[in-house]
mmCIF entry with sequence, helices, sheets and N, C-alpha, C, O atoms, coordinates in Angstrom:
data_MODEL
# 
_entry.id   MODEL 
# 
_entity.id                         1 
_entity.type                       polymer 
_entity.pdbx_number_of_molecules   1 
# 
_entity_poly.entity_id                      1 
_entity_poly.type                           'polypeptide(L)' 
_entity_poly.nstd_linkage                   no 
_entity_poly.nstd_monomer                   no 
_entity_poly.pdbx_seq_one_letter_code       
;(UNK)(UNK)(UNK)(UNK)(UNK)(UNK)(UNK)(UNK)(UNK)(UNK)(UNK)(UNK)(UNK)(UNK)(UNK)(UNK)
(UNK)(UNK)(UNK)(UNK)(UNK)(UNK)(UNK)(UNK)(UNK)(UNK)(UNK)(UNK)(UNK)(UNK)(UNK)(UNK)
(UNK)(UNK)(UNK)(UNK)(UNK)(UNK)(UNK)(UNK)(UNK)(UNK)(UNK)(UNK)(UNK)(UNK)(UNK)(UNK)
(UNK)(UNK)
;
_entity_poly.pdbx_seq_one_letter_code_can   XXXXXXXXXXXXXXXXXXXXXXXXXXXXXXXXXXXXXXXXXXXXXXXXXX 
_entity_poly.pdbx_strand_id                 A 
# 
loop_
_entity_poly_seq.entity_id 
_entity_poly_seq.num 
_entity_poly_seq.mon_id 
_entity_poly_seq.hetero 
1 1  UNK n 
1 2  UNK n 
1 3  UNK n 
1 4  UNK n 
1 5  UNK n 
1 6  UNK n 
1 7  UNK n 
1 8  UNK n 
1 9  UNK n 
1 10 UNK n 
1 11 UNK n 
1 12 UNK n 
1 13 UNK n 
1 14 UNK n 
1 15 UNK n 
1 16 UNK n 
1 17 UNK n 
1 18 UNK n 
1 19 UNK n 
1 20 UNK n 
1 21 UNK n 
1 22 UNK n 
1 23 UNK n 
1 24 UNK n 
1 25 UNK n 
1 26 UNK n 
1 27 UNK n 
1 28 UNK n 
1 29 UNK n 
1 30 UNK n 
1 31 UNK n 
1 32 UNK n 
1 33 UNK n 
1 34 UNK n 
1 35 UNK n 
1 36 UNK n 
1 37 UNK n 
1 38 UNK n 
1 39 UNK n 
1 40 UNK n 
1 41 UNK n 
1 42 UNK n 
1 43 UNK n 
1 44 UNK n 
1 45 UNK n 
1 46 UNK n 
1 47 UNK n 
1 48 UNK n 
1 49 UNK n 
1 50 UNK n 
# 
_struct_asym.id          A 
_struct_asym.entity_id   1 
# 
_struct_conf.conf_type_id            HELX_P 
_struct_conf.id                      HELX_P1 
_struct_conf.pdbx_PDB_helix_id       AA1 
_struct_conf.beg_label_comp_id       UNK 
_struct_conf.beg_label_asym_id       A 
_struct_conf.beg_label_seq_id        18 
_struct_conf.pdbx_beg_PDB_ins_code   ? 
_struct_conf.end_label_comp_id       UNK 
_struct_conf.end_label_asym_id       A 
_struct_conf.end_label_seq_id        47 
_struct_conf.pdbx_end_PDB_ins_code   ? 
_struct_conf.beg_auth_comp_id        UNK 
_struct_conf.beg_auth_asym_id        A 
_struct_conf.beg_auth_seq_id         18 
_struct_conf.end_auth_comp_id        UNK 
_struct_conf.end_auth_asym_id        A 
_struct_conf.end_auth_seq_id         47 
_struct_conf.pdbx_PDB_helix_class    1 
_struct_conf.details                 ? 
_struct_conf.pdbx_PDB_helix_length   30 
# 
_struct_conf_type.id          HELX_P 
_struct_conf_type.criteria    ? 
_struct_conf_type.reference   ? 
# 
loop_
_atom_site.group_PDB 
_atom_site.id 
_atom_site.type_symbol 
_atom_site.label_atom_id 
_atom_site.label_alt_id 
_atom_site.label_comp_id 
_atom_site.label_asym_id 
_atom_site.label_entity_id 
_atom_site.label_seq_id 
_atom_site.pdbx_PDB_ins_code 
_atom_site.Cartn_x 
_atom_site.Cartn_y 
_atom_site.Cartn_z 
_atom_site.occupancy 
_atom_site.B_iso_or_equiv 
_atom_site.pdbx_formal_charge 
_atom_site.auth_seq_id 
_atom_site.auth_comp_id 
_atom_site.auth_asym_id 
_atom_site.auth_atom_id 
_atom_site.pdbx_PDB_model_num 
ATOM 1   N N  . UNK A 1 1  ? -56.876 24.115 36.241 1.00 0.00 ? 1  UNK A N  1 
ATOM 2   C CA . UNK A 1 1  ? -57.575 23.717 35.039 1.00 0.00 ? 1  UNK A CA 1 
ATOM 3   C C  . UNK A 1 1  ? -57.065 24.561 33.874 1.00 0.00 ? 1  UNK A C  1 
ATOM 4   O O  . UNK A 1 1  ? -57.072 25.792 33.862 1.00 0.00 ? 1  UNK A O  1 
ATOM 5   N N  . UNK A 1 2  ? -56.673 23.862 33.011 1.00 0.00 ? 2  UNK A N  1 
ATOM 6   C CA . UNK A 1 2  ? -56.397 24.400 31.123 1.00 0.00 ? 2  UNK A CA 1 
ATOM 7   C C  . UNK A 1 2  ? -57.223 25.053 30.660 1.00 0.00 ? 2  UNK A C  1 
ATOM 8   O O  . UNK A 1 2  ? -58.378 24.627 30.634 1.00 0.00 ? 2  UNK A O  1 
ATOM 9   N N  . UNK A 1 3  ? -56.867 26.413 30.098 1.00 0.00 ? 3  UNK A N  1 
ATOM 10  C CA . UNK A 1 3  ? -57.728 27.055 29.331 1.00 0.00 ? 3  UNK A CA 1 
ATOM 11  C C  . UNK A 1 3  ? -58.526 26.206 28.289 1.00 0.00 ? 3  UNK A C  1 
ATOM 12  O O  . UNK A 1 3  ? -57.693 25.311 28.141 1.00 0.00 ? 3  UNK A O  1 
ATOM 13  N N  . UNK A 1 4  ? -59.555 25.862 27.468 1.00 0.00 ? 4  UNK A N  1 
ATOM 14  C CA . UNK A 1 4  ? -59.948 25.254 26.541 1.00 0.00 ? 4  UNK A CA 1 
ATOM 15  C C  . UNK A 1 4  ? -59.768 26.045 25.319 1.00 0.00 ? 4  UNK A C  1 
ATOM 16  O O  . UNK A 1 4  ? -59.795 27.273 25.396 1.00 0.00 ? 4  UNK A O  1 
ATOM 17  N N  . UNK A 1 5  ? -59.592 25.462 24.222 1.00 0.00 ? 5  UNK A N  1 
ATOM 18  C CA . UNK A 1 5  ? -59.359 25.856 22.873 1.00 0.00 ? 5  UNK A CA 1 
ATOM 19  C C  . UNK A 1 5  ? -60.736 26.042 22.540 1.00 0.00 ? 5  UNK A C  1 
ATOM 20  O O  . UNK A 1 5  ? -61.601 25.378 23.112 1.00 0.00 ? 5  UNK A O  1 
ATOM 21  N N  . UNK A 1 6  ? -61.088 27.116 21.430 1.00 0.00 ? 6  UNK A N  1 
ATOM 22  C CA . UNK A 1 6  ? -62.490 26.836 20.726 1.00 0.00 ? 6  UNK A CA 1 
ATOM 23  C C  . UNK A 1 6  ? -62.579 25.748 20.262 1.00 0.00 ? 6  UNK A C  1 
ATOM 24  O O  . UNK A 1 6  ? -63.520 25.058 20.652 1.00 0.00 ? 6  UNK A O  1 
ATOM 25  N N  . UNK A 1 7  ? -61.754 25.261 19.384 1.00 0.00 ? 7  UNK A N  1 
ATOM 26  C CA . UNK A 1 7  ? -61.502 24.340 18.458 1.00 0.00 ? 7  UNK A CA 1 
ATOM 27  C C  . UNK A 1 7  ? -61.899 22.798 19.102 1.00 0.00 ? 7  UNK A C  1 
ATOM 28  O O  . UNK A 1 7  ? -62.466 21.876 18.514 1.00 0.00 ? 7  UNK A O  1 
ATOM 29  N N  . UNK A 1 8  ? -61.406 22.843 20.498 1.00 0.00 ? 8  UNK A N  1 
ATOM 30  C CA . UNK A 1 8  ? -61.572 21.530 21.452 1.00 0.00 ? 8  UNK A CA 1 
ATOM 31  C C  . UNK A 1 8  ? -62.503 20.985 21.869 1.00 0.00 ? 8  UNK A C  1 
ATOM 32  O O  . UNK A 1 8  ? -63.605 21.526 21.786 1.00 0.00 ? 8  UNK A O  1 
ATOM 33  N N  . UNK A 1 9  ? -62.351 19.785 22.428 1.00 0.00 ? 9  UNK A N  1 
ATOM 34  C CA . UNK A 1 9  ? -63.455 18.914 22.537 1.00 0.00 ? 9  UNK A CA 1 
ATOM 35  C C  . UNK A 1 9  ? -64.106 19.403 23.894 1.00 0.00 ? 9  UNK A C  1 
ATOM 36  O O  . UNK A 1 9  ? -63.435 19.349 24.924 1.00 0.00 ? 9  UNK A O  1 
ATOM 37  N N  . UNK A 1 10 ? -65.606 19.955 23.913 1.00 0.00 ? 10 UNK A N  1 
ATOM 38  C CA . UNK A 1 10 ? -66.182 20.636 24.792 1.00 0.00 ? 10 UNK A CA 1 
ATOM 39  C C  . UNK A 1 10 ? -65.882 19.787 26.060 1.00 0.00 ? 10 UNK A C  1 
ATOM 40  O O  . UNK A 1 10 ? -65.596 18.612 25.831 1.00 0.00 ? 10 UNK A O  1 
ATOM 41  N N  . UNK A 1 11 ? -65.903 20.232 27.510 1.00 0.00 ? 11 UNK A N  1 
ATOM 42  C CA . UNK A 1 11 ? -65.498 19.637 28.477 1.00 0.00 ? 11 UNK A CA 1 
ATOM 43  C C  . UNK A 1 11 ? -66.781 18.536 28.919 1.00 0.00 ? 11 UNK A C  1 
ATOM 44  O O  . UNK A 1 11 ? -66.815 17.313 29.058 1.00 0.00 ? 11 UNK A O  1 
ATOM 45  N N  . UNK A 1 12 ? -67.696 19.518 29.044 1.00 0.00 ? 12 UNK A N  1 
ATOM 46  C CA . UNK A 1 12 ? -69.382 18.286 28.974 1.00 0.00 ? 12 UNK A CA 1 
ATOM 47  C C  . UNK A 1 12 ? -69.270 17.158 29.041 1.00 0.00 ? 12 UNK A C  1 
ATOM 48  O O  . UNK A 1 12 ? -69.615 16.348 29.902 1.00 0.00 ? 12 UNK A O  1 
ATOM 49  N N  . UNK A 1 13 ? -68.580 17.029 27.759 1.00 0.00 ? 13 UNK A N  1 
ATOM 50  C CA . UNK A 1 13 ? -68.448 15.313 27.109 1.00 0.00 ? 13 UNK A CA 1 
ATOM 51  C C  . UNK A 1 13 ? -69.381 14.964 26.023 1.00 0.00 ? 13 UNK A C  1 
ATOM 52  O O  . UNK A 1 13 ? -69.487 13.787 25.679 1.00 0.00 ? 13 UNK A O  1 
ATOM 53  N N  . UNK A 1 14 ? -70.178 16.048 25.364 1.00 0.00 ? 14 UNK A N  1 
ATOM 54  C CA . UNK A 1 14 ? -71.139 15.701 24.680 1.00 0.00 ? 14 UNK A CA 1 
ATOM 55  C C  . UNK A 1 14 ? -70.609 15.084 23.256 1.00 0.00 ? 14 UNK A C  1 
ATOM 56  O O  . UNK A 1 14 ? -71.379 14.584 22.436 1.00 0.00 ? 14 UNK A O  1 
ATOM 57  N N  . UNK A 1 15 ? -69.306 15.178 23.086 1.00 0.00 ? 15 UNK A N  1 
ATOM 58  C CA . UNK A 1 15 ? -68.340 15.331 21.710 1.00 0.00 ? 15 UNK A CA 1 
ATOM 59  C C  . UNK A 1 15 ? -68.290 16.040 20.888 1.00 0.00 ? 15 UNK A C  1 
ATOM 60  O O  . UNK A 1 15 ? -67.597 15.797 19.900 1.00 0.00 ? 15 UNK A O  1 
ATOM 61  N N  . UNK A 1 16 ? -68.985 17.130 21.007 1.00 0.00 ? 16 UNK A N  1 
ATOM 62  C CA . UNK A 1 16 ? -68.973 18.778 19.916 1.00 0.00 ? 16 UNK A CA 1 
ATOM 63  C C  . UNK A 1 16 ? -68.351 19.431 20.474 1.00 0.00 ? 16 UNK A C  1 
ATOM 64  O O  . UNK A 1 16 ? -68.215 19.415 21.697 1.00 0.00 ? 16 UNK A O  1 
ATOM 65  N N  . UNK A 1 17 ? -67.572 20.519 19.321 1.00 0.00 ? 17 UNK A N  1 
ATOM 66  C CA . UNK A 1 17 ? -66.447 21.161 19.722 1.00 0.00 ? 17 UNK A CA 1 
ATOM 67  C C  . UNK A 1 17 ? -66.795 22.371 21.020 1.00 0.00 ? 17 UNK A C  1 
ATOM 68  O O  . UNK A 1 17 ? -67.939 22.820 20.965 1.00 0.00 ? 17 UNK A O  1 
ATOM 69  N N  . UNK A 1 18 ? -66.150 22.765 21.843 1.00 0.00 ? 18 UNK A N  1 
ATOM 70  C CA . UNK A 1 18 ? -66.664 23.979 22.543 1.00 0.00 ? 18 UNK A CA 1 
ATOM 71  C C  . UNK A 1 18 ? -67.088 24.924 22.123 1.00 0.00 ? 18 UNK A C  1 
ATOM 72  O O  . UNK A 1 18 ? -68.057 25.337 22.760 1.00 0.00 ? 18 UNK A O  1 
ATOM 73  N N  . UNK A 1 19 ? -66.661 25.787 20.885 1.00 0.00 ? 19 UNK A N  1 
ATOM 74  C CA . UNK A 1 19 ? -67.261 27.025 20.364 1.00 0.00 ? 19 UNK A CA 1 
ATOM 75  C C  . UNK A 1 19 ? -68.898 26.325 20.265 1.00 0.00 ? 19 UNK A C  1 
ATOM 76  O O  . UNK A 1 19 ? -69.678 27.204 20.632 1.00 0.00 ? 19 UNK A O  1 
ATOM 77  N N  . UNK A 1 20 ? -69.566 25.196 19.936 1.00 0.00 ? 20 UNK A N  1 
ATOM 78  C CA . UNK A 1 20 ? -70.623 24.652 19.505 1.00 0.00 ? 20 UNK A CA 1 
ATOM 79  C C  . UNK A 1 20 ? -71.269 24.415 20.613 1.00 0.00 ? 20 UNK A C  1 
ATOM 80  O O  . UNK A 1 20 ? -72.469 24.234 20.407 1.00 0.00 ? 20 UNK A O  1 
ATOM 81  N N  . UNK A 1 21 ? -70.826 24.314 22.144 1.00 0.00 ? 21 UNK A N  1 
ATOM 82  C CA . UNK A 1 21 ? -71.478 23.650 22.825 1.00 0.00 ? 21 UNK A CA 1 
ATOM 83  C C  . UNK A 1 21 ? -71.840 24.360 24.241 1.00 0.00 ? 21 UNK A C  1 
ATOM 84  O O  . UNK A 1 21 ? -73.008 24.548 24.580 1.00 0.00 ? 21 UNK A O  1 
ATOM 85  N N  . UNK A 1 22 ? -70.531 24.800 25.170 1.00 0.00 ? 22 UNK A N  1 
ATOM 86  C CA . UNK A 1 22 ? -70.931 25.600 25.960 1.00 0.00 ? 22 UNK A CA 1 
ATOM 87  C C  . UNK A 1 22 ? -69.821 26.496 26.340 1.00 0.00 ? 22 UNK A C  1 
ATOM 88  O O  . UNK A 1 22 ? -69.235 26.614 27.417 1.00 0.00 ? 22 UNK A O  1 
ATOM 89  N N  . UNK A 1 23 ? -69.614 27.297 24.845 1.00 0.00 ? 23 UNK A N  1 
ATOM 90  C CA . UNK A 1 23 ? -68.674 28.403 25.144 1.00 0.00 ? 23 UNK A CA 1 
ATOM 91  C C  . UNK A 1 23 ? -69.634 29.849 25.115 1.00 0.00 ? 23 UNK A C  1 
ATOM 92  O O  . UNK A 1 23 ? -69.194 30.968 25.380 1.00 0.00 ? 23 UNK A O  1 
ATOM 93  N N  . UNK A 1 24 ? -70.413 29.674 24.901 1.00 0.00 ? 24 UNK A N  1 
ATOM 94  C CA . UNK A 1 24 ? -71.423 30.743 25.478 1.00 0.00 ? 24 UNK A CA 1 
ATOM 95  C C  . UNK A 1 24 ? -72.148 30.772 26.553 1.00 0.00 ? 24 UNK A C  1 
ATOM 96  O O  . UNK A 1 24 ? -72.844 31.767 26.758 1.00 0.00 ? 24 UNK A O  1 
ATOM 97  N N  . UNK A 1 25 ? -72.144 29.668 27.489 1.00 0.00 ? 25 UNK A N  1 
ATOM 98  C CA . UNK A 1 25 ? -72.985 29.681 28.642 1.00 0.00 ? 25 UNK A CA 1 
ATOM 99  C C  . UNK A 1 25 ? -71.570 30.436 29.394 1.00 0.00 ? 25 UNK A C  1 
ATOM 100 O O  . UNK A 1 25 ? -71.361 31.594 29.758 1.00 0.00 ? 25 UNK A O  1 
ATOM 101 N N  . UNK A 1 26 ? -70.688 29.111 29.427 1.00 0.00 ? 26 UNK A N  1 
ATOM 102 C CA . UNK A 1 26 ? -69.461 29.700 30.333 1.00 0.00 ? 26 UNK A CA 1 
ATOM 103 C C  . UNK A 1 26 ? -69.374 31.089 30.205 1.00 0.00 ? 26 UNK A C  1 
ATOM 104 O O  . UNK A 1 26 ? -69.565 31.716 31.247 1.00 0.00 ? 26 UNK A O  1 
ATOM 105 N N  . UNK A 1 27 ? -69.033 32.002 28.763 1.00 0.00 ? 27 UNK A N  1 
ATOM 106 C CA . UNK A 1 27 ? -68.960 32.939 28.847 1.00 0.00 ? 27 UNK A CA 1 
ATOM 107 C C  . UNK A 1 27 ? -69.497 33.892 29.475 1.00 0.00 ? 27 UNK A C  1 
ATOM 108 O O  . UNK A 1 27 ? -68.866 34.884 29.839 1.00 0.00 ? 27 UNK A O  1 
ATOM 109 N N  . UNK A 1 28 ? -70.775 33.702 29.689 1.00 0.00 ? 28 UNK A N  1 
ATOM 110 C CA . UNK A 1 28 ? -71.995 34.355 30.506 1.00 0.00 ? 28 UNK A CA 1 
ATOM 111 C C  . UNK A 1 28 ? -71.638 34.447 31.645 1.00 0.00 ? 28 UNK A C  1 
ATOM 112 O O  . UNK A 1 28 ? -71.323 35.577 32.018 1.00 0.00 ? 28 UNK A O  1 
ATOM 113 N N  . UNK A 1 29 ? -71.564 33.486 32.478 1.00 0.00 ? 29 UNK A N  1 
ATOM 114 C CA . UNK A 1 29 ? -70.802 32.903 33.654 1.00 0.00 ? 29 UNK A CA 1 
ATOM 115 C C  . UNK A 1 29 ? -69.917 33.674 34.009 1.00 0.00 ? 29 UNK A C  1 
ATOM 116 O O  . UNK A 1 29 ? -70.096 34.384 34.999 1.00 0.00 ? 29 UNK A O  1 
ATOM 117 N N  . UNK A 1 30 ? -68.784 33.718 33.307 1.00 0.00 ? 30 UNK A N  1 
ATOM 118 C CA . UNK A 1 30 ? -67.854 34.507 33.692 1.00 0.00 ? 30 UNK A CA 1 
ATOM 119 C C  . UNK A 1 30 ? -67.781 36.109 33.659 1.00 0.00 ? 30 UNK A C  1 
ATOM 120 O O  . UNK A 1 30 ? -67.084 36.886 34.312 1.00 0.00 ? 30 UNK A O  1 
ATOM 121 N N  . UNK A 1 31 ? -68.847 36.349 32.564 1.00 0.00 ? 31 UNK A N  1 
ATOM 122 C CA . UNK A 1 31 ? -69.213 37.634 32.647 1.00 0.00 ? 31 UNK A CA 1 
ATOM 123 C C  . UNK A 1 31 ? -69.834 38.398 34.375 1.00 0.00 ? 31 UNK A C  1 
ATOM 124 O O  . UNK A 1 31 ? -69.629 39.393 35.070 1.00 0.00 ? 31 UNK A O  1 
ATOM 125 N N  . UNK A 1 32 ? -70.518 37.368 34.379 1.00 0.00 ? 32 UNK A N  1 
ATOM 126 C CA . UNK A 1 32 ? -71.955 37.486 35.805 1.00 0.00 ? 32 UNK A CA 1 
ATOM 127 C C  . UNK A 1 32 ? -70.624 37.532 36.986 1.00 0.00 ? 32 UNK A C  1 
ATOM 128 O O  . UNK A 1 32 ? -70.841 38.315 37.911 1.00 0.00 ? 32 UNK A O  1 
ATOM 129 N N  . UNK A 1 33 ? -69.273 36.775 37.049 1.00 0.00 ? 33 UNK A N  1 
ATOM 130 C CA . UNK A 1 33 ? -68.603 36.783 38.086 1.00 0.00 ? 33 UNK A CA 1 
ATOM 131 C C  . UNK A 1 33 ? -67.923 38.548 37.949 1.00 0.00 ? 33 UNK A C  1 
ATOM 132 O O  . UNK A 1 33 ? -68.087 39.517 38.690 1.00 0.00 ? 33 UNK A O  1 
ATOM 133 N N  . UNK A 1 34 ? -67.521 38.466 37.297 1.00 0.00 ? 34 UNK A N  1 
ATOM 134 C CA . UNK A 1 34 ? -66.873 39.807 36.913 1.00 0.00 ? 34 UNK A CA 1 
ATOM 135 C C  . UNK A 1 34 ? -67.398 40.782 37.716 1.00 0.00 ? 34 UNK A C  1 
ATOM 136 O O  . UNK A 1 34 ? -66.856 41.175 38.749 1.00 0.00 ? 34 UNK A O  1 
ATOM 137 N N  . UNK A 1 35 ? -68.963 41.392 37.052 1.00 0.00 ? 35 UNK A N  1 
ATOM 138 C CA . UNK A 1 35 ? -70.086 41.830 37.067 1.00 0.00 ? 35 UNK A CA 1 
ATOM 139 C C  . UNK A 1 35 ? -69.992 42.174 38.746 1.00 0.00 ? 35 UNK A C  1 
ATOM 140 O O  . UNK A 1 35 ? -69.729 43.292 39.188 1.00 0.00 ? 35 UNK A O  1 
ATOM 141 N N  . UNK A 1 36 ? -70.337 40.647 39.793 1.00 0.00 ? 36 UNK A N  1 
ATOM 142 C CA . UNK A 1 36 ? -70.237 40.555 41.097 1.00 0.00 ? 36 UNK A CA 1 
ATOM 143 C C  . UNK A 1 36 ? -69.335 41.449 41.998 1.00 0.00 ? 36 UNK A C  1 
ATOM 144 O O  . UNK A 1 36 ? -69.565 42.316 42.841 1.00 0.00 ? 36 UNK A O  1 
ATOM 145 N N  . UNK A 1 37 ? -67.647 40.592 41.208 1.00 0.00 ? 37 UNK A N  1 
ATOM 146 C CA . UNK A 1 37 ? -67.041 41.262 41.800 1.00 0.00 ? 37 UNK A CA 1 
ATOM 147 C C  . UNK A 1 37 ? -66.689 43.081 41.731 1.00 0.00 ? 37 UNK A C  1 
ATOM 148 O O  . UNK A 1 37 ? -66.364 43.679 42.757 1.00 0.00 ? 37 UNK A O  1 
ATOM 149 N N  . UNK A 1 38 ? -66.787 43.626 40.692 1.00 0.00 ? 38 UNK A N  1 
ATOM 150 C CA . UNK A 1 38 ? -67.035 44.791 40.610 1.00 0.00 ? 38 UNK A CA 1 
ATOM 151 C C  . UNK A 1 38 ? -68.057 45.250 41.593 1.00 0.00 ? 38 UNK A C  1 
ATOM 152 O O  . UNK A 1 38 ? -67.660 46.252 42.187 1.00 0.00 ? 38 UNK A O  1 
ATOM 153 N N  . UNK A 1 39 ? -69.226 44.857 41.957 1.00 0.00 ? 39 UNK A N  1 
ATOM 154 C CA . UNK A 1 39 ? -70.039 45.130 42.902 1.00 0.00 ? 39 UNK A CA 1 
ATOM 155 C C  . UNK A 1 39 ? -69.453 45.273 44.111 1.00 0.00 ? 39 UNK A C  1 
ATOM 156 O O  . UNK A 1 39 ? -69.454 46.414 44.574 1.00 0.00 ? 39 UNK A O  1 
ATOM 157 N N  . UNK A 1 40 ? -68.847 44.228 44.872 1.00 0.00 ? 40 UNK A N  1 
ATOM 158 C CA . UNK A 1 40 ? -67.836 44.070 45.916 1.00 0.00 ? 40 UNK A CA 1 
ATOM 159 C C  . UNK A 1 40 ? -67.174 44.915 46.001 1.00 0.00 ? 40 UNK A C  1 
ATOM 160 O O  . UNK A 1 40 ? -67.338 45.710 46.927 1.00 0.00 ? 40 UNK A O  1 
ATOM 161 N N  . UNK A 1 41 ? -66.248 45.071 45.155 1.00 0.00 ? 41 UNK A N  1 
ATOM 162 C CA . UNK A 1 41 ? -65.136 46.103 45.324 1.00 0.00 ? 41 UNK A CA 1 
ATOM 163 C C  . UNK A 1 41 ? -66.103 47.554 45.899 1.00 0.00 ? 41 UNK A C  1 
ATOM 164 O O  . UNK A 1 41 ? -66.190 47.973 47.053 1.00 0.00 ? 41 UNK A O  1 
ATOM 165 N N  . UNK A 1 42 ? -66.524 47.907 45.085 1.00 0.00 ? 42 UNK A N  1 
ATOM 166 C CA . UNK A 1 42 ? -67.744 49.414 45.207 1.00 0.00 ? 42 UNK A CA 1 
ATOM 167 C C  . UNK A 1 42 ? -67.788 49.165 46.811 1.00 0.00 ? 42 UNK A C  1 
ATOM 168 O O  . UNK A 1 42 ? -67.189 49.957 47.538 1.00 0.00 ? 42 UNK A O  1 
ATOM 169 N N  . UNK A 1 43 ? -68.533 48.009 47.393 1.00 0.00 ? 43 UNK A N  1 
ATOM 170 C CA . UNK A 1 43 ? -69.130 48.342 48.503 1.00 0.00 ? 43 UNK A CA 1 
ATOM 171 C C  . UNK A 1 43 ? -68.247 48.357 49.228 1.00 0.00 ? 43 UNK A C  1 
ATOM 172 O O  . UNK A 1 43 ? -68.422 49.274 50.031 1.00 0.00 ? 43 UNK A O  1 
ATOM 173 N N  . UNK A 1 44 ? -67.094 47.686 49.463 1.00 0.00 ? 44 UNK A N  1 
ATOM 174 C CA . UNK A 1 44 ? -65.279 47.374 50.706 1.00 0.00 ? 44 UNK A CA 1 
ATOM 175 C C  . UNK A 1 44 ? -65.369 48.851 50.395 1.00 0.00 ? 44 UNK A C  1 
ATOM 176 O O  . UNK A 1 44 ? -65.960 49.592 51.180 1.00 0.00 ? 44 UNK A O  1 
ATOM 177 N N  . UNK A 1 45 ? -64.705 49.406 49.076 1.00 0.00 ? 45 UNK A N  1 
ATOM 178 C CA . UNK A 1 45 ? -64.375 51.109 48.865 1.00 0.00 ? 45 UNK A CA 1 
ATOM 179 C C  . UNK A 1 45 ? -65.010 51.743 49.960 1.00 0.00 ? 45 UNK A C  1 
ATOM 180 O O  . UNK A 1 45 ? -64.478 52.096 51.013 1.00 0.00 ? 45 UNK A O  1 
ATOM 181 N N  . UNK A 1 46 ? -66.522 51.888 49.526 1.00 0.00 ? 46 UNK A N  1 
ATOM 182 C CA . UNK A 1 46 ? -67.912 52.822 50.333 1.00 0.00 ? 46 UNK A CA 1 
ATOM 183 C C  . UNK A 1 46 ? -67.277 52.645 51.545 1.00 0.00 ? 46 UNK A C  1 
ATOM 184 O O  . UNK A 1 46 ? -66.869 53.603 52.202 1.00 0.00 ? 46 UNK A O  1 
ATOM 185 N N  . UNK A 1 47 ? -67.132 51.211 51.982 1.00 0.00 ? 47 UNK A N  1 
ATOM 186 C CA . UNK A 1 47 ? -67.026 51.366 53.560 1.00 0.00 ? 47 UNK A CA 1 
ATOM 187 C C  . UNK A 1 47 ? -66.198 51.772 54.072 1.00 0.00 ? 47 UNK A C  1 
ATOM 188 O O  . UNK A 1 47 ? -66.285 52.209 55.219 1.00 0.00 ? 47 UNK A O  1 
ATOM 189 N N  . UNK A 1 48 ? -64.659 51.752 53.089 1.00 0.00 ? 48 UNK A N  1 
ATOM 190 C CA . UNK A 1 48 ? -63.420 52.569 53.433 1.00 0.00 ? 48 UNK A CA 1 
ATOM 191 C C  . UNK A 1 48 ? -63.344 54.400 53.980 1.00 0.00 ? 48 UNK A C  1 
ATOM 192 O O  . UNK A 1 48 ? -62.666 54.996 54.817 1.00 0.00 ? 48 UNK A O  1 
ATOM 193 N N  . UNK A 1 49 ? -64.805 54.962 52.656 1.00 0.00 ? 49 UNK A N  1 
ATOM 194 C CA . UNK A 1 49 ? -64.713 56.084 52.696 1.00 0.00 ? 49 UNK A CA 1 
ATOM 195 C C  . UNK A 1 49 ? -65.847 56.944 53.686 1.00 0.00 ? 49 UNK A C  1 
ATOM 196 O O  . UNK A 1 49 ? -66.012 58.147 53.892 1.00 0.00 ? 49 UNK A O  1 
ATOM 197 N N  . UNK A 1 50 ? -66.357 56.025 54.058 1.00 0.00 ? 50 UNK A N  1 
ATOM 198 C CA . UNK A 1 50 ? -67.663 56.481 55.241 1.00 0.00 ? 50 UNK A CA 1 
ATOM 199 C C  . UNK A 1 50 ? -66.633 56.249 57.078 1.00 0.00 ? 50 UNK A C  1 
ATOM 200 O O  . UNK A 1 50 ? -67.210 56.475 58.142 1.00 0.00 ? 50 UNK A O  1 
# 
C-alpha cells in the first residue's frame, strides 16, 4: 500500500482530503503500534538477560 499524500483523497471514500478526515486517527494508530512494539522488545531483552 502507497503512502497517502495530505493533500489526497482520504482512503475512507468520504471525498475530503486526508489531512481533513482520518489523518489523525491513523496517526494515533500508528503511534499505539510503535508504543506496543517498544513494549515487546523490553520484554524478548528481560528474557534474554534473566
Amino acid at each position: 500500500m502507497s503512502k497517502i499524500g495530505r493533500n489526497g483523497q482520504c482512503h475512507c471514500g468520504s471525498g475530503k482530503k486526508y489531512k481533513k478526515c482520518c489523518m489523525a486517527k491513523d496517526e494515533a494508530i500508528e503511534a499505539q503500534v510503535k508504543d506496543a512494539m517498544e513494549v515487546k522488545k523490553k520484554e524478548i531483552s528481560s528474557d534474554w538477560t534473566t
